[in-house]
Each structure stands twice: as C-alpha cells, then as structure tokens.
C-alpha positions as CSV (number, residue, x, y, z in Angstrom):
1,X,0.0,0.0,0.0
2,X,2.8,2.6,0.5
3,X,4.5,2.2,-2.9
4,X,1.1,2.5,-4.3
5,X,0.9,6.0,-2.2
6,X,4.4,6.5,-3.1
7,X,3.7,6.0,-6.8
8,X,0.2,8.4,-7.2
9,X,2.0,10.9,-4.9
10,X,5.0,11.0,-7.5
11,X,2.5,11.3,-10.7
12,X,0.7,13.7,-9.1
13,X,3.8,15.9,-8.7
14,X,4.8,15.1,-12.1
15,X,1.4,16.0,-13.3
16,X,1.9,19.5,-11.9
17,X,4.7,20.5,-12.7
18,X,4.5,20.7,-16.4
19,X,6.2,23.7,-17.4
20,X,5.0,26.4,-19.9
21,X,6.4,27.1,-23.3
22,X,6.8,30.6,-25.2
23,X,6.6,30.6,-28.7
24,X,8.5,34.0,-29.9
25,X,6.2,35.4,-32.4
26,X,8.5,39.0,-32.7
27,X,11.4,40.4,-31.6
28,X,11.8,44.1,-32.5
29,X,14.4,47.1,-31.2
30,X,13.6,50.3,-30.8
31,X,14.2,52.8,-33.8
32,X,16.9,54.1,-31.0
33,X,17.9,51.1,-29.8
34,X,17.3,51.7,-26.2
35,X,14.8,48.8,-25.8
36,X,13.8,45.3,-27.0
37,X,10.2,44.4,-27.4
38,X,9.4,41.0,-27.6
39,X,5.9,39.0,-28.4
40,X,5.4,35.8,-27.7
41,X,2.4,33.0,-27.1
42,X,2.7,31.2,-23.4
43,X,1.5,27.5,-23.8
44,X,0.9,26.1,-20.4
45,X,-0.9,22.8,-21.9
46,X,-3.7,21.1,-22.7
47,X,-5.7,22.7,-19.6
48,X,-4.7,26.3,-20.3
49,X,-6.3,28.7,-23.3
50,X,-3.3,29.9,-25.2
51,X,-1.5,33.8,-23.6
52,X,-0.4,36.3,-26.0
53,X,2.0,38.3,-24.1
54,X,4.4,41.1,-24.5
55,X,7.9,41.6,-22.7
56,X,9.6,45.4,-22.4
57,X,13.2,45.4,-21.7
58,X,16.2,47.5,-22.2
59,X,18.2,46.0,-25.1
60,X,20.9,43.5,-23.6
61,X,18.6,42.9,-20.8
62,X,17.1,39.5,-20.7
63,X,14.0,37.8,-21.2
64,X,11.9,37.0,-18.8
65,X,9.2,34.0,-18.7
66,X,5.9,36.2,-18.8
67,X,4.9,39.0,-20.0
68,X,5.1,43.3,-18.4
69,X,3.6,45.1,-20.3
70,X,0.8,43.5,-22.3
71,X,-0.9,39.4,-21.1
72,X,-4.0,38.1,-23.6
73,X,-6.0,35.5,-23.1
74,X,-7.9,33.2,-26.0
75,X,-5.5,34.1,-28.7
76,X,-2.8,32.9,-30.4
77,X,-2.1,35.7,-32.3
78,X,0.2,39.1,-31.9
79,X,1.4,41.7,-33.7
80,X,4.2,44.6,-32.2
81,X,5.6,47.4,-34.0
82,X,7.0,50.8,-32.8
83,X,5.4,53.5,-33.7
84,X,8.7,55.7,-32.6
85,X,11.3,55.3,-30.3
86,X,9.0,56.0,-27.1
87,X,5.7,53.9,-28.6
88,X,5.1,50.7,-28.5
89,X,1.6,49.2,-30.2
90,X,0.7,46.4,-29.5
91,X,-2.2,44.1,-31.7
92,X,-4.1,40.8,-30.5
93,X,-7.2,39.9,-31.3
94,X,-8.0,38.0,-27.9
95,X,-9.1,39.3,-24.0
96,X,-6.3,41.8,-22.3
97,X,-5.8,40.1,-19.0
98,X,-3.0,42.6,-18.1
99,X,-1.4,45.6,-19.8
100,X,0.6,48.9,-19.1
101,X,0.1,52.3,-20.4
102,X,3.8,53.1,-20.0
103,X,6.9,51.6,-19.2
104,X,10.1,53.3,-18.5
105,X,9.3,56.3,-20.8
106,X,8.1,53.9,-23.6
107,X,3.7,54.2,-24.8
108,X,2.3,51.2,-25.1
109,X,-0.7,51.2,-27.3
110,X,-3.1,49.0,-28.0
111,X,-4.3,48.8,-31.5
C-alpha cells in the first residue's frame, strides 16, 4: 500500500509541474535602440487557453518568462511594432488580462 501512495504521490507531482512554453512570435528594437520588445504565445498545456504576451526590456537585458507590459487571453495571435522610439503598439485579437500604459518612458498602445 505505500509504494502504491508513493507512486500516485509521484504522478501527481509530475502532473503538476509541467512547465509552460513561449513561442517568440516577434522580436523588434527600438528605432533608437534603447529597448527590445518581444511578443510571444505562453503554452501552459492542454488545460490552459493559449496567452499572448508582450515583454519590455532595455536592449541586452534578458527575457523573462511572462509577459510586463501586455498578457492576452484566447488568442494565439500578436502583432508589435514601434510607432517611434517612445511607442510601442501592440495588436491581438484576444481578452487583455493585463497591460501597461507606460513603461520606463516607452507608450504602449493597444491597437
């Protein structure tokens, strides 16, 4: 009976920990070069709706797991593009969970 325990106890933990995976849809600098915007789709399996998602950074700076200044919901779609070197728009067709008017200087507008 304990190895039986043993053994759900270690699926279950297996089970939970599936990890997510980011598919990079776009990676575009700044027109000035100061920062690095990057869109990407957060997978987080068969139980999760797919996560559009937008990371901000300084260029050199690196990439985090989710998203700062713009999380979806629904979609698997998204579009960036900078408008100018302090705005950022930002397109996806699905429900904004999350998202920033402004980071470090930069617009971010949604389209």
């Amino acid at each position: 009976m304990l190895r039986f325990l043993l053994f759900v106890c270690c699926l279950v933990s297996v089970a939970c920990s599936i990890p997510c995976d980011n598919e990079i849809k776009h990676e575009l600098v700044s027109p000035d070069g100061r920062y690095t915007a990057t869109a990407f789709i957060r997978d987080c399996g068969a139980t999760t709706d797919f996560s559009p998602q937008v990371y901000l950074r300084r260029t050199g700076n690196k990439l985090a797991a989710t998203g700062n200044v713009f999380i979806g919901n629904h979609s698997n779609e998204i579009t960036i593009r900078w408008l100018s070197a302090s705005e950022l728009e930002i397109s996806s067709p699905g429900e904004v969970a999350h998202s920033m008017k402004e980071f470090e200087g930069v617009r971010v507008r949604l389209k």
